[in-house]
N, C-alpha and C positions, 0 to 999 in steps of 0.2 A: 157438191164438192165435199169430199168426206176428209176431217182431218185425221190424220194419223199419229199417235203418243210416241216420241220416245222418250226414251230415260240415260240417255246417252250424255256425256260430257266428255269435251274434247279442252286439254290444259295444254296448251302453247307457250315458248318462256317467247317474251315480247323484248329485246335487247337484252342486258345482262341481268336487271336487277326487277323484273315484271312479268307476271306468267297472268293469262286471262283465261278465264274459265268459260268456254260458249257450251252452253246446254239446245240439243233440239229437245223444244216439246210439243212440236208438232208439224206438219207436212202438206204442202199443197202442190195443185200443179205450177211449177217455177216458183214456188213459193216454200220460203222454209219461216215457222215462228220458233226464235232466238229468245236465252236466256243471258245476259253478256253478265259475267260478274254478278249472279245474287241478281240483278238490277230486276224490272219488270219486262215480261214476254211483250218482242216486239218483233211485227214482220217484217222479214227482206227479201227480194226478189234476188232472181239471178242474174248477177250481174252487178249486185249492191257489197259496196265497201263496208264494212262491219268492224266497229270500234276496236281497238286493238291490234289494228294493222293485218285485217282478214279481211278475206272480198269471199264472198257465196258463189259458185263456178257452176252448180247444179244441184238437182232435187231431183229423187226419183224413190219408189218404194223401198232403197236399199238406206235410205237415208239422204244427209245432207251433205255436199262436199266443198269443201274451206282449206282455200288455196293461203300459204301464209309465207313469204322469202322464195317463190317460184311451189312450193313443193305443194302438192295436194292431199289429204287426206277426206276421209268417206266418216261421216259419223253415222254411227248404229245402234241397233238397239243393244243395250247392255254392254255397252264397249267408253273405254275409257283410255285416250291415250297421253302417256304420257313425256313432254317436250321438256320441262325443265331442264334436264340437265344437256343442252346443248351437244356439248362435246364426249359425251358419253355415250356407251352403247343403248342404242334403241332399244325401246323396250315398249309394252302393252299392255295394260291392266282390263281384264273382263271381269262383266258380273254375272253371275248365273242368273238364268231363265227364273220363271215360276214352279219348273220340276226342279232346278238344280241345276239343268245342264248349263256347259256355256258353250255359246254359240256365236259364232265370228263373223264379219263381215271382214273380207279379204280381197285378193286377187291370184287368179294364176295365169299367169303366160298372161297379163295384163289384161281378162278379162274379169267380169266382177262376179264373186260365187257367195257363198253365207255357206258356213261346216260347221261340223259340231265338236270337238275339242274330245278326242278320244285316245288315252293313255293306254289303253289294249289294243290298238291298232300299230301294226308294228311299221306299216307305209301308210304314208298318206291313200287312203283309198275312195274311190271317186264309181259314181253310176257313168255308163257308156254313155246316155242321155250328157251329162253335163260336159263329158269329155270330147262328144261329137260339136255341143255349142261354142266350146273352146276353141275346135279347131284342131283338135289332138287326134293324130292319127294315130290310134293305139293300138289298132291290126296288126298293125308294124312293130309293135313292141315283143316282149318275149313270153310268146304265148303257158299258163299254164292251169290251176283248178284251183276253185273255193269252196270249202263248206256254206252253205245256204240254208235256210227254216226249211225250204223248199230242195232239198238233195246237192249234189253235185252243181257248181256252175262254171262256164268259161272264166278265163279274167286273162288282163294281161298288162304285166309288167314293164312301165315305162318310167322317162326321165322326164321332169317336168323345168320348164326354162327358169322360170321363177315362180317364185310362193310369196306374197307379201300380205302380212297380216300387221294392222297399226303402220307403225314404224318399223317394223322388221320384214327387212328381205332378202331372201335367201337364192342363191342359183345348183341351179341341176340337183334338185331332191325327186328322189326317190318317190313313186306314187304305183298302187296296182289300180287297174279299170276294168271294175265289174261288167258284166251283160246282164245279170238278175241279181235279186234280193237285194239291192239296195238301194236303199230312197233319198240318203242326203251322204254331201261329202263328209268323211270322216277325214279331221286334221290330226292322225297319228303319227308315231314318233319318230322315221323319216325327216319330219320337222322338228319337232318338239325335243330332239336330244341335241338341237343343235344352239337350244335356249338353256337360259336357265328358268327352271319354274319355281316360283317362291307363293303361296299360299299363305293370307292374313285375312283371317275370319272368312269371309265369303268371297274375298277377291282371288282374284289369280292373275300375278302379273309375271308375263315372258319377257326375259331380259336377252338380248342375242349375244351366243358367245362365239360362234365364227361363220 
């Protein structure tokens, strides 16, 4: 059974006046080990109520997911969201990778994807591999061309139902779906102009603005 690290913390506000801090730092099968509050790592199964008014709902390689007032979130590597301000626009705080990059755990069309936070990507752009798992019939979109390392490639322009990255989600964004050269989804500005991006030392937090 091999554990898995992450460095992920997920801040939830707990009623008005109490926000907890759950850390994974590490992954089993139906097994997540919890940081609650600074406190010491301890394991919960799925299915297990978790201090703070959080129950564990599942565990898989994409991370842990901590259901809290009905709503579900996925915690990930390098991902940070943040619930305090209840009545406020959602928002997401990431951290970058070991290269820099920051890389997301999300969803689209409510399935579960990991992209890489790309500001030169003027759509959300996606490999046909991940859009066929999706469900996304992108034949059907409006066929046209991409430059590629490798020449010329098809791609095609479509709508996507939903984008939800943290707490932010978004309907009918913009997305193109490669056939070659590309190997992970790019989460370009399609999405990202519809945040706001604010940048503090290494974090990057998406605030949604409609």
């Amino acid at each position: 059974m091999r554990s898995t690290t992450l460095l992920a913390t997920f801040l939830l506000s707990i009623g008005t006046a109490h926000a907890a801090d759950v850390s994974v730092v590490g992954l089993f099968p139906n097994k997540a080990v919890l940081v609650i509050d600074g406190s010491s790592p301890k394991t919960y199964s799925v299915g297990a109520n978790i201090p703070g008014g959080f129950k564990l709902v599942a565990v898989n390689e994409g991370g842990a997911t901590i259901e809290s007032n009905g709503k579900r979130q996925t915690i990930a590597l390098g991902e940070h969201v943040n619930r305090t301000a209840a009545s406020g626009p959602a928002s997401v705080t990431l951290k970058p990778d070991g290269q820099g990059h920051y890389m997301v755990q999300g969803q689209i069309n409510g399935g579960s994807v990991r992209m890489l936070l790309d500001t030169g990507a003027t759509l959300i752009a996606m490999p046909a591999s991940d859009a066929t798992r999706l469900g996304i019939n992108y034949r059907s979109g409006q066929p046209t061309y991409v430059n590629t390392a490798n020449g010329v490639a098809p791609a095609y322009k479509v709508r996507l139902n939903t984008v939800k990255v943290g707490d932010i989600e978004l309907n009918q964004v913009d997305a193109m779906v490669q056939e070659q050269g590309l190997p992970i989804i790019l989460l370009g500005m399609s999405f990202l102009n519809r945040t706001e991006m604010r940048r503090e030392g290494e974090q990057m937090t998406l605030t949604k603005r409609f």
